[in-house]
C-alpha positions as CSV (number, residue, x, y, z in Angstrom):
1,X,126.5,212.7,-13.5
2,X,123.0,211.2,-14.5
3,X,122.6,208.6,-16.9
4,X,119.4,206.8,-18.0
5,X,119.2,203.1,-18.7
6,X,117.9,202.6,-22.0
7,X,120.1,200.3,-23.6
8,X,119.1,196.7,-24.5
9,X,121.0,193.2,-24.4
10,X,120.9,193.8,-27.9
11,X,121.7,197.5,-28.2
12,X,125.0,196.8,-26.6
13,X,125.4,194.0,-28.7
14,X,125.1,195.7,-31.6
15,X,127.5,198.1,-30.4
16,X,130.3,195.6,-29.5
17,X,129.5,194.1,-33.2
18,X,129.8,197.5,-34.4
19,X,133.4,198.6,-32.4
20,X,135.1,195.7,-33.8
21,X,134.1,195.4,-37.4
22,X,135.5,198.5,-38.2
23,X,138.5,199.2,-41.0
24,X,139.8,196.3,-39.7
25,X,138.1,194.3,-42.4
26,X,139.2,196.4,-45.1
27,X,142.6,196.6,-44.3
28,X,143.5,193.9,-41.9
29,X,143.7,190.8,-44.5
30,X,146.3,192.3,-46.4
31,X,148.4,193.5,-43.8
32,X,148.3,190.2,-42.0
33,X,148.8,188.6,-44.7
34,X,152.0,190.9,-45.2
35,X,153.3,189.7,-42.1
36,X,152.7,186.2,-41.6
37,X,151.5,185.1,-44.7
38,X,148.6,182.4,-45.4
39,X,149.0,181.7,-41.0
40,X,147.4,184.9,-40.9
41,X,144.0,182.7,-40.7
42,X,145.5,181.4,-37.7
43,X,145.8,184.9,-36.0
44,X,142.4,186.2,-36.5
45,X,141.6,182.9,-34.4
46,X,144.5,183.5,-32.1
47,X,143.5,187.1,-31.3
48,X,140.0,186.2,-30.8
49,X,140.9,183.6,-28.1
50,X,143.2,185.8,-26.1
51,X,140.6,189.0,-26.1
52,X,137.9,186.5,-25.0
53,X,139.7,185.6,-21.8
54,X,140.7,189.7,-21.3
55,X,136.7,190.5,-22.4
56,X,135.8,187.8,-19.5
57,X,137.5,189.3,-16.6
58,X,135.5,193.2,-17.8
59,X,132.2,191.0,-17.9
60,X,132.5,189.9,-14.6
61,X,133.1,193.5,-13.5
62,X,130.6,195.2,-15.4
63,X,127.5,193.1,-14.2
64,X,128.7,193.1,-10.7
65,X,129.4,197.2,-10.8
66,X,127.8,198.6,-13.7
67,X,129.6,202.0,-13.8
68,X,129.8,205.0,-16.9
69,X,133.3,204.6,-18.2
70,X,134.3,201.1,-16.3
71,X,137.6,200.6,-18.0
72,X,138.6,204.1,-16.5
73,X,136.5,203.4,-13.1
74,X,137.6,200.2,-12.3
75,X,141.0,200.8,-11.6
76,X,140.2,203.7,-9.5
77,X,138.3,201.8,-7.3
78,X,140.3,198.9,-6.7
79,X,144.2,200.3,-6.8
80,X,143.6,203.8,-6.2
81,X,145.0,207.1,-8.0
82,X,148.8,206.5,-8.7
83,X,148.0,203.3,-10.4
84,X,145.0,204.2,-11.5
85,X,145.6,207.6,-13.2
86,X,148.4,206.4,-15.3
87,X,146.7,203.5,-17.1
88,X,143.6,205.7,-17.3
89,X,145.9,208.1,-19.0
90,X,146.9,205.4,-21.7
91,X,143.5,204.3,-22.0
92,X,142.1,207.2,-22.7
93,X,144.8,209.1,-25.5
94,X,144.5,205.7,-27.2
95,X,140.8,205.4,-27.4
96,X,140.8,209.5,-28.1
97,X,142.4,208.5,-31.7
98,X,139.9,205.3,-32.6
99,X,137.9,208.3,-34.5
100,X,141.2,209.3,-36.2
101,X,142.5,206.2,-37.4
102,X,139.2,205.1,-38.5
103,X,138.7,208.4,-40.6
104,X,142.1,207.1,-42.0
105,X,140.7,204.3,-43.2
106,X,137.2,206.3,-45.1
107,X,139.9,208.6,-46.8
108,X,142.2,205.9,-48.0
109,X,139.3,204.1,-49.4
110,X,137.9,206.7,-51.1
111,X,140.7,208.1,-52.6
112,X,140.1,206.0,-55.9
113,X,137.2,208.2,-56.2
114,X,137.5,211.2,-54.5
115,X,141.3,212.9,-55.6
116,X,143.5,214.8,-53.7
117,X,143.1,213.5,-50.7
118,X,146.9,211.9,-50.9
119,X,149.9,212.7,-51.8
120,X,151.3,210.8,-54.6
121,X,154.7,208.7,-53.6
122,X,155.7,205.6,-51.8
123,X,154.7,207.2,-48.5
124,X,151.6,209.2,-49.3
125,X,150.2,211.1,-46.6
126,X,147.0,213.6,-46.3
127,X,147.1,216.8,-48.4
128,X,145.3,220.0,-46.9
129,X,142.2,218.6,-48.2
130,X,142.3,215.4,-47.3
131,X,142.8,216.7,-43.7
132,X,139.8,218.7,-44.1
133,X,137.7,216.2,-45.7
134,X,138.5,214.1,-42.1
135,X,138.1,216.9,-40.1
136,X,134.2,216.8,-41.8
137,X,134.3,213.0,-40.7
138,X,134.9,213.1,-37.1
139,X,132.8,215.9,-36.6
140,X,130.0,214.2,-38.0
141,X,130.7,211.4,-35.9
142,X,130.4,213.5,-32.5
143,X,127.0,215.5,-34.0
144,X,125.1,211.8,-34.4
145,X,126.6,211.1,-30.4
146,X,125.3,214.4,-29.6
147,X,121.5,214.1,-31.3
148,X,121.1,211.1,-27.9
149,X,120.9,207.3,-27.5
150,X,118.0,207.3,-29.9
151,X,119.7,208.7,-32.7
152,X,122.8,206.9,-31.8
153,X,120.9,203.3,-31.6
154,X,118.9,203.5,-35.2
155,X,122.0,205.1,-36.8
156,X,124.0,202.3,-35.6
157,X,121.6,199.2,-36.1
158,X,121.7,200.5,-39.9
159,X,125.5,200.4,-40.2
160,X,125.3,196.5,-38.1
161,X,123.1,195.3,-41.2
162,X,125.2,196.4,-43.9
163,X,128.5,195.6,-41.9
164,X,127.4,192.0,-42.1
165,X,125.8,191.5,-45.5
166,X,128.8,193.3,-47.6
167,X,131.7,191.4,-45.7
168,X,129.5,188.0,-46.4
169,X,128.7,188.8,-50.0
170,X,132.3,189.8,-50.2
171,X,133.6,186.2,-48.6
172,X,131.1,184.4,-51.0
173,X,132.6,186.2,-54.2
174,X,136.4,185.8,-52.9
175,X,135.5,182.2,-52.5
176,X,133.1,181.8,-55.8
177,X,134.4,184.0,-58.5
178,X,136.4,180.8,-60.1
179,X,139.7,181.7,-62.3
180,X,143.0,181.6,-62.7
181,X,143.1,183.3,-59.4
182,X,141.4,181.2,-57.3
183,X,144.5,178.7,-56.2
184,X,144.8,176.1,-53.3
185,X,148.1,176.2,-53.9
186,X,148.4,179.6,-51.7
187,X,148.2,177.5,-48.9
188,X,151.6,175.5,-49.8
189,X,153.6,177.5,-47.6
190,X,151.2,177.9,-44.6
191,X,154.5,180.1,-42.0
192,X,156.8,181.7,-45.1
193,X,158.0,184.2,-42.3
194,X,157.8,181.5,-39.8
195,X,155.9,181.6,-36.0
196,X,156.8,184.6,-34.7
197,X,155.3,186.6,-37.2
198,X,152.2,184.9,-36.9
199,X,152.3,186.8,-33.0
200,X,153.7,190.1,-34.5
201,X,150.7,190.2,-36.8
202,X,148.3,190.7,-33.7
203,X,149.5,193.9,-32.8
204,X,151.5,195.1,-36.1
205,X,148.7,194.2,-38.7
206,X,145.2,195.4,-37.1
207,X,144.1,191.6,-35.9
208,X,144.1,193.1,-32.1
209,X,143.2,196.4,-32.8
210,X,140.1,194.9,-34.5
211,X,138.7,193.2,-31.6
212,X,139.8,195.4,-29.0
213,X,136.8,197.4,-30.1
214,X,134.2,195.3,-27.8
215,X,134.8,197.8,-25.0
216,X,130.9,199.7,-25.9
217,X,129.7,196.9,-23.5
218,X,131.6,198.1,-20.8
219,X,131.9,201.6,-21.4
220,X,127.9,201.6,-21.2
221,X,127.0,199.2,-18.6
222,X,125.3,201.7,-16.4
223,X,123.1,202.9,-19.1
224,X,122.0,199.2,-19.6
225,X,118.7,197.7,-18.6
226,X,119.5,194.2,-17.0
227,X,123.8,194.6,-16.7
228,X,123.6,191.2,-15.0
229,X,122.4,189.3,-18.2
230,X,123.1,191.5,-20.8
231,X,126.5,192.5,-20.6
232,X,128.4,188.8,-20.3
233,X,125.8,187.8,-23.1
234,X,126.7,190.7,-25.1
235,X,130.4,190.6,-25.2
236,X,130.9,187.4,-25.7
237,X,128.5,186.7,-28.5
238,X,130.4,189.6,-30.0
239,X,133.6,188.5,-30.3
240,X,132.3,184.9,-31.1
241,X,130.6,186.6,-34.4
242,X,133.5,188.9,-35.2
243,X,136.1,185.9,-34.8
244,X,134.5,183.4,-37.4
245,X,134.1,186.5,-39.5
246,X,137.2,187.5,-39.8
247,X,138.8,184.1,-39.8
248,X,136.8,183.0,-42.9
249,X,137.5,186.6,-44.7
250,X,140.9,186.0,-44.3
251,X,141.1,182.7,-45.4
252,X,138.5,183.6,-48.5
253,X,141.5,187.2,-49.4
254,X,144.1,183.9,-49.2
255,X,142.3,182.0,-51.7
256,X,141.9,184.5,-53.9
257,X,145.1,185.7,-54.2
258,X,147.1,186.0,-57.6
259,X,150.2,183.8,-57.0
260,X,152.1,186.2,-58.5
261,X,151.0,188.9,-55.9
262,X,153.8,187.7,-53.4
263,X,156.1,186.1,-56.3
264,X,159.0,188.3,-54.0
265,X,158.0,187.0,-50.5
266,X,154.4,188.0,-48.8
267,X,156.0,190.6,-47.0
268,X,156.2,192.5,-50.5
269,X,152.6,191.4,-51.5
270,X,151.3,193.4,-53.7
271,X,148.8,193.5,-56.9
272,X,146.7,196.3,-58.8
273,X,144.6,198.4,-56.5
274,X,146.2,197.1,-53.2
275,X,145.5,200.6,-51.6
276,X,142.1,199.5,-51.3
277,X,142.9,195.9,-51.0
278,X,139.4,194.2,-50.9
279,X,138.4,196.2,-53.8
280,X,141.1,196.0,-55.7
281,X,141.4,191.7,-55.1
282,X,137.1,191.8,-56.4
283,X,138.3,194.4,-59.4
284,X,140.8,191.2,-60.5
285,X,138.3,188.6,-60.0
286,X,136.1,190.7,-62.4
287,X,133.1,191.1,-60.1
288,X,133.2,194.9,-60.6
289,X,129.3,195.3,-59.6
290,X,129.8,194.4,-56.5
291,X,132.9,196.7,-56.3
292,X,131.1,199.7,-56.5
293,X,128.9,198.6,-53.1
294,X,131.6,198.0,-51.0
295,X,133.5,200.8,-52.0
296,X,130.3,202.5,-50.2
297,X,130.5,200.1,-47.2
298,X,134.5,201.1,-47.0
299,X,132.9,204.3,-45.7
300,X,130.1,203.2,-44.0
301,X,132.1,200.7,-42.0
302,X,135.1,202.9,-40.5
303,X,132.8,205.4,-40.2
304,X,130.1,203.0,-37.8
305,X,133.3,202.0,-35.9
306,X,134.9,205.6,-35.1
307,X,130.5,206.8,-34.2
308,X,130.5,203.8,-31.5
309,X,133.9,204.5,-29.9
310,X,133.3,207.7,-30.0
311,X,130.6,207.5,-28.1
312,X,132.1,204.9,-25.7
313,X,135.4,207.6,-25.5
314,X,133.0,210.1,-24.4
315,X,132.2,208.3,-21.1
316,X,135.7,207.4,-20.5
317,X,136.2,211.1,-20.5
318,X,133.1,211.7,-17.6
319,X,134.8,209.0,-15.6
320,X,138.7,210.8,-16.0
321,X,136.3,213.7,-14.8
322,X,134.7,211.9,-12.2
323,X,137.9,210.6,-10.5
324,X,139.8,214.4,-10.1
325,X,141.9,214.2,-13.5
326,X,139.9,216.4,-16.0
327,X,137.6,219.2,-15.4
328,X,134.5,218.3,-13.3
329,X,132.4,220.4,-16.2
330,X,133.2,217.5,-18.5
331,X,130.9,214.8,-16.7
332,X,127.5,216.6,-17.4
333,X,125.1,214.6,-19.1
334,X,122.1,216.9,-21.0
335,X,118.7,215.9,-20.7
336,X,119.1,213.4,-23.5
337,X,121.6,211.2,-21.6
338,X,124.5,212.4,-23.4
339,X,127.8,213.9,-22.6
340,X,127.6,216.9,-24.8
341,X,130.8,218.6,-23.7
342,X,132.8,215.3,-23.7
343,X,132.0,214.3,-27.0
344,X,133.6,218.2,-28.1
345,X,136.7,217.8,-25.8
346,X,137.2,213.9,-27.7
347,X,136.5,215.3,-31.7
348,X,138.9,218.2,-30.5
349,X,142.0,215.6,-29.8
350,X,140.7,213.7,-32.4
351,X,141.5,216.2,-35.0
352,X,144.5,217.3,-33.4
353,X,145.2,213.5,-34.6
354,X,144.7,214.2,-37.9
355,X,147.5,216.6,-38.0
356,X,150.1,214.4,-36.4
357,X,150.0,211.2,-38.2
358,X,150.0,210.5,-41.5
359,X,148.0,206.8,-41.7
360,X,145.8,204.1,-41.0
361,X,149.0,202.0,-40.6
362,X,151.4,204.8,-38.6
363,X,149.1,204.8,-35.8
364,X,147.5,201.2,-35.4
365,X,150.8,200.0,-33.9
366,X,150.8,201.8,-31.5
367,X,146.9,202.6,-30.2
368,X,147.0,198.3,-30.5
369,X,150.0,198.2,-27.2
370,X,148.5,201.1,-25.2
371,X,144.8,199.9,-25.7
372,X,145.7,196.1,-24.6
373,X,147.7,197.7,-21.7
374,X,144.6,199.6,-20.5
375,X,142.7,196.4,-20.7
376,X,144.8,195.2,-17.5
377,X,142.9,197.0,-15.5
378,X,140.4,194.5,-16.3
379,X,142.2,191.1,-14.5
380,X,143.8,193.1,-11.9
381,X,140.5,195.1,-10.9
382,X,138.6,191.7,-10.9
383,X,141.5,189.7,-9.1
384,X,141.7,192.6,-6.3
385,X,137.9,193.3,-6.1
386,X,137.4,189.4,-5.4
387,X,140.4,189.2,-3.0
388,X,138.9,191.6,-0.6
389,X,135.4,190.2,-1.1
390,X,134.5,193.9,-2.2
391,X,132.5,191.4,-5.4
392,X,131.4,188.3,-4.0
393,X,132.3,184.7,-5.7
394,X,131.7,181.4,-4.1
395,X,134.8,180.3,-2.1
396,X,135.8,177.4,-4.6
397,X,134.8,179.5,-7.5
398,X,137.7,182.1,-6.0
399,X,140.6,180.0,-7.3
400,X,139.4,179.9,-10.7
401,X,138.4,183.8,-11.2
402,X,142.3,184.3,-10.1
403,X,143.6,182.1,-12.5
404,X,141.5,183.4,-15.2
405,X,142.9,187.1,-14.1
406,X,146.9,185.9,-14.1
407,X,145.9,184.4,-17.9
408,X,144.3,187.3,-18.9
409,X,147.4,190.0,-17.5
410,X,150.0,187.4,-19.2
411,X,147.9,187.6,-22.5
412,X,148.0,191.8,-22.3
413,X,151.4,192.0,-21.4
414,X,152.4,189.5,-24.4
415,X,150.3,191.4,-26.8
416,X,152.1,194.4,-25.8
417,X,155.4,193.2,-26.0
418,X,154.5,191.5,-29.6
419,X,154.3,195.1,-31.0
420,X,158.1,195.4,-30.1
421,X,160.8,197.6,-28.9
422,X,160.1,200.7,-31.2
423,X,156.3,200.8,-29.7
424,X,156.9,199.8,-26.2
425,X,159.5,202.5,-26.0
426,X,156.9,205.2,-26.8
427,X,154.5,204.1,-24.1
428,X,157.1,204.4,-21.9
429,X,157.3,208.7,-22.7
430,X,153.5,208.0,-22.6
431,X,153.6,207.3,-19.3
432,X,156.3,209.7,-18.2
433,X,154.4,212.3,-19.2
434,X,151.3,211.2,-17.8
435,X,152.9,211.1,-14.3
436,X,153.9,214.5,-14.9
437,X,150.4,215.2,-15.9
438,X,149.3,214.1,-12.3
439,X,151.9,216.0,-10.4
440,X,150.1,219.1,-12.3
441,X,146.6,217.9,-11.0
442,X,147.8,216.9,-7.6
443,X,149.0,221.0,-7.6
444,X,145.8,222.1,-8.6
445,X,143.0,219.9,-7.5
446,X,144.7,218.6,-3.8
447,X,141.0,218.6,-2.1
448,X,139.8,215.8,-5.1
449,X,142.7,214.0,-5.5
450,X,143.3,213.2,-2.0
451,X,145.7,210.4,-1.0
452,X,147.3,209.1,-4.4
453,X,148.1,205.8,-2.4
454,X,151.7,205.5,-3.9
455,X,152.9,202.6,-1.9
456,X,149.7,200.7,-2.6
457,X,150.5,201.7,-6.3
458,X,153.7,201.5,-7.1
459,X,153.8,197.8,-8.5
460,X,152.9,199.7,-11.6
461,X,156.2,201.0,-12.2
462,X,157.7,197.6,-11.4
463,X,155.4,196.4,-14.2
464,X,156.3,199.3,-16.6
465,X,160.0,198.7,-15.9
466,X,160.4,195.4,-16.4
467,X,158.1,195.4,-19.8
468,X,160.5,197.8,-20.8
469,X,163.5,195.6,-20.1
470,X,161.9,192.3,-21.9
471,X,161.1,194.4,-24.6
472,X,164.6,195.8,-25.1
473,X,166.3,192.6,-24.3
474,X,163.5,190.7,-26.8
475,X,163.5,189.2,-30.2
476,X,160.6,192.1,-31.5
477,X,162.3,194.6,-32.4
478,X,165.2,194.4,-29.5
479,X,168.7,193.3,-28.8
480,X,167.3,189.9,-28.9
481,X,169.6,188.3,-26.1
482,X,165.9,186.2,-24.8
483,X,165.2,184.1,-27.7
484,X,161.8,183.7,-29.7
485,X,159.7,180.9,-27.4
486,X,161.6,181.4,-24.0
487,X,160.4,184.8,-24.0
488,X,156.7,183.8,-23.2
489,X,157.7,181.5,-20.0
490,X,159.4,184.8,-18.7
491,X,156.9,186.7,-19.4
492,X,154.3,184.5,-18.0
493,X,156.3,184.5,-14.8
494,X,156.7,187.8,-14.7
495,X,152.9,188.6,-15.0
496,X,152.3,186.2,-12.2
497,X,154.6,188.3,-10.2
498,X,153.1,191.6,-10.8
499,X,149.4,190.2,-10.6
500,X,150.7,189.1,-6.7
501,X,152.5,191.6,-5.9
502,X,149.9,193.8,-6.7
503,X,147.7,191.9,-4.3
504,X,150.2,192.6,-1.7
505,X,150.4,196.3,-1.8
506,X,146.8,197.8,-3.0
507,X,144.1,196.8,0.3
508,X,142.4,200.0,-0.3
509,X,138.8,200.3,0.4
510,X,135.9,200.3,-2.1
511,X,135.6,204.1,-3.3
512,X,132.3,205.5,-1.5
513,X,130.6,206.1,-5.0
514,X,130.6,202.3,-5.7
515,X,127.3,201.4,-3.3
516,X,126.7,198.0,-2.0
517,X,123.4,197.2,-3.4
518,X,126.1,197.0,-6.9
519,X,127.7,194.4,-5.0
520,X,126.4,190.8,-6.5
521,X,126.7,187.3,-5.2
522,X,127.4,184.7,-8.4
């Protein structure tokens, strides 16, 4: 697997940028909103924070071992295959459907203009055409990754422009258009479905899933001029941007709400045109010149977000091939840099996607809890790496980075159980089945996979297990026997736990591939 390093600070940057200002800014204001009502401004600053300290722990990682596909990698190196595998696993289906759920989001907003792409009902889903018309979408997606980097960089520093003028012009006019609309008074009753909404909301209504999409920086590292510099720089510019962004848009769809729009509790907000939310809120405030724009930035935007993950996804997919779990065939990169056959093998699950979900809102639950849980491999990678001294910190810095790794695994494991019982206990056949998945590999690929270091490993079933258990036991969407607030100290102990026990058990040696000259002093 060859790569070339052709990315800029910026590039990467721009990709980050790109990832997380996706359909989440169409469609996340009104769902948040939905959910914990005006204190939804709060969550976009909430979510922010959180990813930030989980964004921190990759940083560190990727400019100490720039790697293709680090979020898969990293894991593999520190804990071996048995852990490894199975959050790879995760990581990757989840990832595989970013395409998907953002073609969602280009077909729900063009259905005021395009018909028959949905059914007509309370729970309208994709007819045979709409299907097809996203079918078109994703495969366009995979034939700009496939035209190379070059392509890939000018397409995407197009889409970065206009995915920060329309949202702006779109705060101003939410903010500006003054009538009977515009009322402070929307504020009055700041938590109408009181606190713990305002955490459901990170997972349930897109706020996560919106910044989760600053992996690009990772993902490409190796392909990336100066890692050292421009990674850190890149990602946490990114979500600095993306976080007052979204915080003021949210605040701005607030403002300009109708106060009769949630006259029978925000939950049941509603007003003309909420299919298209943004569009529809600018169509009340009468500025219906500027509705016609974004209704082409509503597919611009998804459709920028699902070309960077998709290309991001694709290098995933050479790592899953490098370690032993997919086809070694998969990995090649053509003479352009790009991984031709990886991008088909992703737009292939990706459609399969299409057929077996019906929305924008049916799948973000769920891709939100298995995407944060692959983002533990981030703090646990970085706290094991630095216990062994395999990446080299300065003794009283040492302390710190494992602090900032139990913080980060606590804020993962919360996120996940946020999204509640009904989501958590789908992971959990997620992850069955990818342990069967395994045993199949082990079968028929024995000389790759080697030793699957089970022992050093198996913490990750204590982790899975008891997520399970506070889940089910839990006030989201369980028997709620922990109540709402003690739940987090548990939690937070329990993360503690796992993050030392999985210290304990995993003293493997740095994988071969990894070579020392990747090993950095800070």
């Amino acid at each position: 697997m060859t790569t070339r390093k052709n990315l800029s600070s910026f590039a990467i940057f721009a990709a980050s940028v790109s990832g997380m200002i996706g359909s989440g800014w169409l469609l996340g204001p009104l769902s948040a909103s939905q959910v914990a009502g005006p204190a939804s401004i709060l969550t976009w600053i909430i979510g922010g924070a959180l990813i930030s300290v989980v964004a921190f722990c990759f940083a560190l990682l990727a400019k100490n071992l720039p790697t293709t596909g680090g979020t898969v990698r990293f894991f593999q190196i520190s804990h071996g295959h048995f852990a490894g595998f199975c959050i790879s696993w995760i990581t990757w289906v989840a990832w595989a459907a970013v395409p998907t759920i953002e073609a969602f989001a280009v077909l729900q907003c063009s259905s005021s203009f395009i018909p028959h792409l949905w059914t007509k009902g309370a729970s309208p889903h994709l007819t045979e055409f709409g299907i097809m018309f996203g079918i078109c979408i994703v495969i366009s997606m995979a034939m700009i990754n496939i035209a190379g980097n070059k392509i890939f960089n000018k397409t995407n520093y197009i889409i970065l422009i206009l995915k920060f003028v329309i949202p702006v012009g779109t705060i101003f006019f939410l903010f500006f258009s003054h009538n009977e609309y515009n009322l402070t008074s929307n504020f009055t009753e700041f938590t109408p479905n009181g606190w713990q909404a305002v955490f459901s909301a990170l997972p349930l209504a897109g706020i996560i899933y919106s910044f989760l999409g600053f992996n690009p920086a990772i993902e490409l590292s190796k392909e990336v001029k100066d890692p050292m510099k421009a990674v850190p720089k890149a990602l946490l510019l990114s979500l600095l941007f993306t976080t007052l962004l979204y915080t003021i848009l949210q605040a701005a769809f607030i403002y300009a709400l109708p106060n009769n729009s949630y006259a029978n509790g925000w939950s049941h907000l509603t007003f003309s045109g909420v299919t298209a939310p943004i569009q529809g809120l600018l169509t009340l405030l009468g500025v219906t010149f500027f509705v016609k724009v974004l209704y082409l930035e509503s597919v611009i935007t998804p459709f920028g977000t699902g070309l960077v993950i998709g290309a991001t996804t694709s290098r995933m997919t050479c790592a899953m091939s490098e370690n032993g779990y997919i086809p070694k065939k998969l990995s090649h990169f053509n003479q352009k840099g790009t991984p031709v056959k990886s991008i088909v093998f992703n737009t292939i699950i990706a459609i399969i996607y299409l057929f077996t979900f019906s929305s924008w809102k049916s799948l973000v639950g769920l891709l939100v809890a298995c995407l944060t849980l692959g983002y533990i491999v981030g703090p646990l990678a970085l706290g094991l790496l630095t216990a062994q001294n395999k990446i080299l910190f300065k003794v009283h810095h040492k302390k710190y980075i494992h602090a900032l790794c139990t913080i980060a695994l606590t804020i993962c494991t919360l996120i996940v159980y946020w999204a509640g019982w009904n989501v958590v206990q789908k992971i959990g056949l997620l992850i069955i089945s990818g342990y069967l998945i395994l045993g199949i590999m082990c079968l028929l690929n024995r000389k790759k996979m080697g030793n699957l270091n089970i022992i050093k490993g198996s913490w990750i079933l204590v982790y899975f297990l008891g997520l399970c258990i506070f889940s089910y036991l839990g006030t989201f969407g369980g028997m709620a026997i922990i109540p709402f607030g003690i739940d987090v100290v548990y939690i937070s102990f329990f993360s503690i736990g796992i993050y030392l026990l999985s210290l304990k058990l995993s003293k493997i040696k740095l994988s071969e591939k990894v070579s020392k000259a990747q090993l950095q002093t800070i």
